[in-house]
Structures are given as C-alpha cells and as structure tokens.
C-alpha positions as CSV (number, residue, x, y, z in Angstrom):
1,X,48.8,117.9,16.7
2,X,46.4,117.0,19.2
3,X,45.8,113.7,20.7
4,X,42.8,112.0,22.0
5,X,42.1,108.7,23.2
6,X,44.3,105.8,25.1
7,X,46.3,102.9,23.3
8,X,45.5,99.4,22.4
9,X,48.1,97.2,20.4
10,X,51.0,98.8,17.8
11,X,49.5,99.1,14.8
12,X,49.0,102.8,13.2
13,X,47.2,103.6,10.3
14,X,47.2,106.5,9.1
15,X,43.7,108.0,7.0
16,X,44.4,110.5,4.2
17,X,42.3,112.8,2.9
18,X,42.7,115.6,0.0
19,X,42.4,118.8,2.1
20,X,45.9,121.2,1.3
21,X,46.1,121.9,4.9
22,X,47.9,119.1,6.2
23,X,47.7,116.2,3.6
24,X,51.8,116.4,3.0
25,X,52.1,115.5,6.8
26,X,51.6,112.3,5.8
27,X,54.7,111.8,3.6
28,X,57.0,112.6,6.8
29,X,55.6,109.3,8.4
30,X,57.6,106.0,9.1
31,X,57.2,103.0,6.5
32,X,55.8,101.1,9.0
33,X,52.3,103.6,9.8
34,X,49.7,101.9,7.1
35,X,48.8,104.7,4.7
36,X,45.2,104.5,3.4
37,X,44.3,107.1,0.5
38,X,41.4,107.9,-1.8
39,X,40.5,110.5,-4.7
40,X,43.3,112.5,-5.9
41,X,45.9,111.4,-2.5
42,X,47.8,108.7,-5.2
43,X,49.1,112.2,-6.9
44,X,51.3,113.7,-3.8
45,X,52.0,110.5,-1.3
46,X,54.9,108.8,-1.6
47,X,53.7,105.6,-0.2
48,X,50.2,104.3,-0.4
49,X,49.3,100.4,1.3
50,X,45.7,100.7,0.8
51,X,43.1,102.8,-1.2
52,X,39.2,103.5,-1.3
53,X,37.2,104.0,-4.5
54,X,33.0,103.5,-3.7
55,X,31.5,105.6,-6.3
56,X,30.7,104.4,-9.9
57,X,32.9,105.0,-13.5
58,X,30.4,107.7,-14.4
59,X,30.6,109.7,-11.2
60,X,34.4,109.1,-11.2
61,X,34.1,110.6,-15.0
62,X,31.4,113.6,-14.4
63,X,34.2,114.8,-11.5
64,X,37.6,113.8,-12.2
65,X,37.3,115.1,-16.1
66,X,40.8,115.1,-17.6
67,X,42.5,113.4,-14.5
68,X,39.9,109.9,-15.7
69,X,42.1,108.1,-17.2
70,X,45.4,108.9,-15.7
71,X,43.5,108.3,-12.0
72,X,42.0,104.6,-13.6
73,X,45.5,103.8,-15.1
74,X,47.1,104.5,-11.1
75,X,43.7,102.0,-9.6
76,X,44.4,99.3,-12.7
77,X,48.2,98.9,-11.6
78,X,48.0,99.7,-7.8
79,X,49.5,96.9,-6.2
80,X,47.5,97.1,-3.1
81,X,44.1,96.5,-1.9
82,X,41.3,98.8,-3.8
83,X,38.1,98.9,-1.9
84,X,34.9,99.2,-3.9
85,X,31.4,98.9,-3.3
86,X,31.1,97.2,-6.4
87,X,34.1,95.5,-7.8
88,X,35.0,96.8,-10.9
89,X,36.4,93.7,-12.8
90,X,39.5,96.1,-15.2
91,X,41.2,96.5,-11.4
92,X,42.6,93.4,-11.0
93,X,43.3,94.6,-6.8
94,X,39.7,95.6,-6.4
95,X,38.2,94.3,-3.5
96,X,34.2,94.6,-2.0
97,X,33.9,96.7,0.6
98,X,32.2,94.5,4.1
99,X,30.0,96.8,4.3
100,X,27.5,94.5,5.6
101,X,29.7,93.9,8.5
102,X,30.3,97.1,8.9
103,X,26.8,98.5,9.4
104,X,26.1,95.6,11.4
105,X,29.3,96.1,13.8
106,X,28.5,99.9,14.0
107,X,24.5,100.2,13.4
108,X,23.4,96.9,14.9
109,X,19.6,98.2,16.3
110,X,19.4,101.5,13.6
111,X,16.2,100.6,11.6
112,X,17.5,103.4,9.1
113,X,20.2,103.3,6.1
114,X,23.9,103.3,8.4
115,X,25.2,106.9,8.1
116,X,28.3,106.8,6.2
117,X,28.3,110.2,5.3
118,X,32.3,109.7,2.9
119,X,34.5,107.9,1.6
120,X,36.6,109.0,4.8
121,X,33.4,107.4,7.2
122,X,34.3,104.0,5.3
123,X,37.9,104.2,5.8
124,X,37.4,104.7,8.9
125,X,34.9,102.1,10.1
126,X,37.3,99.3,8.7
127,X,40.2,101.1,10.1
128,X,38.8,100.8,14.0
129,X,37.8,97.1,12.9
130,X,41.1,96.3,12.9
131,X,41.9,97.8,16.2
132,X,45.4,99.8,15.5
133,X,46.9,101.2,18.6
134,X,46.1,104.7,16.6
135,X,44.4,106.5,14.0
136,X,46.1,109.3,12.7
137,X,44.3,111.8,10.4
138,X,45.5,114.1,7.4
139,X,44.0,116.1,5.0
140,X,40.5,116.0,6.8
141,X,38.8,119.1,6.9
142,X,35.5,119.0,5.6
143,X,35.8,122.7,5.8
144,X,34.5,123.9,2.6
145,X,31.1,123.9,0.2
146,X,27.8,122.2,2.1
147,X,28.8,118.3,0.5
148,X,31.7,118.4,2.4
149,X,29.8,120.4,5.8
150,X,27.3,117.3,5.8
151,X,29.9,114.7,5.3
152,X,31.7,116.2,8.4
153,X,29.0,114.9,11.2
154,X,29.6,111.0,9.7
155,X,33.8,111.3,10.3
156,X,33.1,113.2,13.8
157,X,30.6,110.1,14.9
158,X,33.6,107.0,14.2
159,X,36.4,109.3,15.6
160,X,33.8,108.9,18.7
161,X,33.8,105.5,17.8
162,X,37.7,104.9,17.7
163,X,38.2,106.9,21.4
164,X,35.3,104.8,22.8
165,X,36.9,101.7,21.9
166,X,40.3,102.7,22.8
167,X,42.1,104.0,19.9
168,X,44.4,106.8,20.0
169,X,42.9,109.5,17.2
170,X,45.8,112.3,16.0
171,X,44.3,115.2,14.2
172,X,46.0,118.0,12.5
173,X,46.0,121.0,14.6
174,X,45.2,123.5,11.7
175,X,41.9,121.0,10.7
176,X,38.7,121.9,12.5
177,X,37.2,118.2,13.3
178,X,36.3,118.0,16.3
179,X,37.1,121.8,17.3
180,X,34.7,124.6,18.5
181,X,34.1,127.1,21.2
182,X,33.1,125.6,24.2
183,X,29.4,125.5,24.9
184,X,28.5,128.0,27.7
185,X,31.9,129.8,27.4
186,X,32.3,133.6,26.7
187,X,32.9,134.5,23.2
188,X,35.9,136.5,23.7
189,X,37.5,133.4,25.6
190,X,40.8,132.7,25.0
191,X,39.5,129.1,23.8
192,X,37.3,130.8,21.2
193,X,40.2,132.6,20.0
194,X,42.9,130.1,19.7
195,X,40.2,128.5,17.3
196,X,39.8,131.7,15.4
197,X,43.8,132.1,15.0
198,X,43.9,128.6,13.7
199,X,41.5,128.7,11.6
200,X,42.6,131.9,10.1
201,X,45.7,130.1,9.2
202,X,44.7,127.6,7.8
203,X,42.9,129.9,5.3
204,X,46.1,131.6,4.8
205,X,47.7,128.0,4.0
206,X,44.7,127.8,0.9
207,X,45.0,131.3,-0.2
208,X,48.9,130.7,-0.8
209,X,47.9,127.7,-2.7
210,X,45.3,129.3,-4.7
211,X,47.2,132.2,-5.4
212,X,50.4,130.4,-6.7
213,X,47.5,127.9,-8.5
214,X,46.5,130.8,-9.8
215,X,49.8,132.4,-11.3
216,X,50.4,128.6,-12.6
217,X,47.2,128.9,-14.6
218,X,47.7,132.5,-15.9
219,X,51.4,131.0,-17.2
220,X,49.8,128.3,-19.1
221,X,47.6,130.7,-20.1
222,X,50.2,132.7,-21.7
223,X,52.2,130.0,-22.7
224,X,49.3,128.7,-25.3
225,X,48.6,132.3,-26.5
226,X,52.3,132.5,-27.7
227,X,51.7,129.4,-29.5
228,X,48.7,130.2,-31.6
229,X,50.7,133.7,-32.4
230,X,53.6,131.8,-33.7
231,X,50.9,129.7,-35.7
C-alpha cells in the first residue's frame, strides 16, 4: 500500500468501498480500526461500526432490485449508526447526516452547491472531522463507467483534505486514486509503466471475478433448465 500524509492522534478508520480490487483487505484489519461501509459492503465484511445510506427508497429500489429487501432488512437491524440525508423512520439506527456542518467546515466561501461528488466524499468529510490519526481506503476505485469517473475528482479533493490537515491516507496499491504519469515526464518512463503494470492487474483481478461470476451464472442457468425438464 502506499502511504501519504503525517500522523495526528490514534484513531483509524478505515472507508470501504465496493470495488473487487481490494475491498476484502479490509476484513484482515484489527477490531480496533473503525470500519465504515455503504451499498452492498454489509454482504462480504465481517465487521461493520458504522454505515452510509443518502439516496432515497426508490433509488435504493430502481438499483438494488432483488437484493431490496434483504439490503433494508441488514439497515432495519444494524446495530450501529446509519447515516441518511433524510432519516428514514423503519431504521430505528438512522441518523441525519451534518451535512450543514460539513459544507460549512469544508466549503465555507464556495457560493456554489458543496461538491460531494459520492457516498464515499461524505464518509469521508465526517471521517477527517473527527481527526483519526489515519484514513485507510478499500475498495475505492472509481475506475469504471463515467458515474463513477466524475465521482472520482470529489474523493481525490478530501484525501487532499485529510493530508493537509495531517492525516495519514493508506490507499490500495492496485486502485488508481491519486495515481498517474507524472506531468512533464516521458511516456516510456519507468513511472508511467509501473502504473500501466498495476493497472493491468488490477483488470486481471476483475476478469477472474467476472469469469468465475460468469460460470456461477451459466450453472444456475443449467441448474433451472433441468428443473423445468423434470417438470
């Protein structure tokens, strides 16, 4: 992993994301680092301490389809905080989002709407609020389809946040935050290509995962097809 960034006090808390690539990582941690999930991360981490829903029940519904009602059944008996930008009164651990506070700490003069960009810019505002000793990131790509490309710039902007103000930020070598060829530098430079290796196996990590998604699926597939025979 690569480090940036000094140290303030001893808390770590430790950002998770959905991304294939290194969202597992997380699992290997002490109890102790502060685990903070969202989306579909309550389906592979074995301890979760605080989680992040801000859209609405139909957005939740128009993307999670069949995963709805087991991922509302996990937010209705989480035991730990659920952040919301509107409390939804069936989670009785639902708490509002400062958001307020939060533009006002990190936009104060911006006469525009503050960029958070993701769920992953609002973890991580109220993550540097709290003023860990580190910040450690997993499953944070933002390496696919253009949502996720735009999203990107608003995590970049508080890890620049966390560093300025002394936090320790650990990123997963095989994500590409904060990584590109330096500006200026030839393209065959050996910087350039230790990017290039990385990312390429990274994409290597997803195809794996696709492909055995895929042989799961075609099983199922079959599996169903026997059935309606034997009907």
């Amino acid at each position: 992993m690569s480090v940036i960034g000094a140290i303030p006090i001893n808390k770590i808390i430790a950002i998770v994301g959905t991304a294939t690539t290194s969202r597992e990582q997380a699992n290997e941690l002490p109890p102790e680092v502060e685990r903070w999930g969202l989306a579909s991360c309550y389906t592979f981490l074995n301890q979760i301490d605080r989680y992040f829903e801000v859209h609405t029940r139909e957005w939740i519904l128009t993307r999670a389809g069949k995963q709805y009602f087991p991922y509302l059944r996990f937010l209705q008996h989480f035991d730990g905080p659920v952040y919301m930008l509107e409390v939804d009164p069936t989670i009785p651990h639902a708490q509002l989002y400062p958001l307020e506070q939060m533009a006002q700490k990190f936009y104060p003069d911006s006469s525009d709407k503050p960029y958070f960009t993701s769920t992953l810019a609002y973890m991580m505002a109220l993550a540097i609020s709290e003023q860990p000793k580190e910040i450690q990131l997993f499953g944070v790509d933002f390496s696919t389809r253009m949502e996720y490309a735009h999203q990107r710039g608003g995590c970049e902007y508080f890890i620049g946040w966390a560093i300025a103000n002394g936090i320790k930020v650990t990123i997963p070598r095989t994500s590409p935050i904060l990584k590109a060829p330096l500006y200026g530098m030839r393209r065959d430079s050996k910087l350039t290509q230790d990017t290039i290796l990385e990312h390429i196996q990274s994409l290597k990590q997803r195809e794996q995962i696709a492909v055995e998604g895929l042989v799961s699926l075609r099983a199922q597939i079959g599996e169903n097809e026997r059935w309606l025979e034997r009907e």
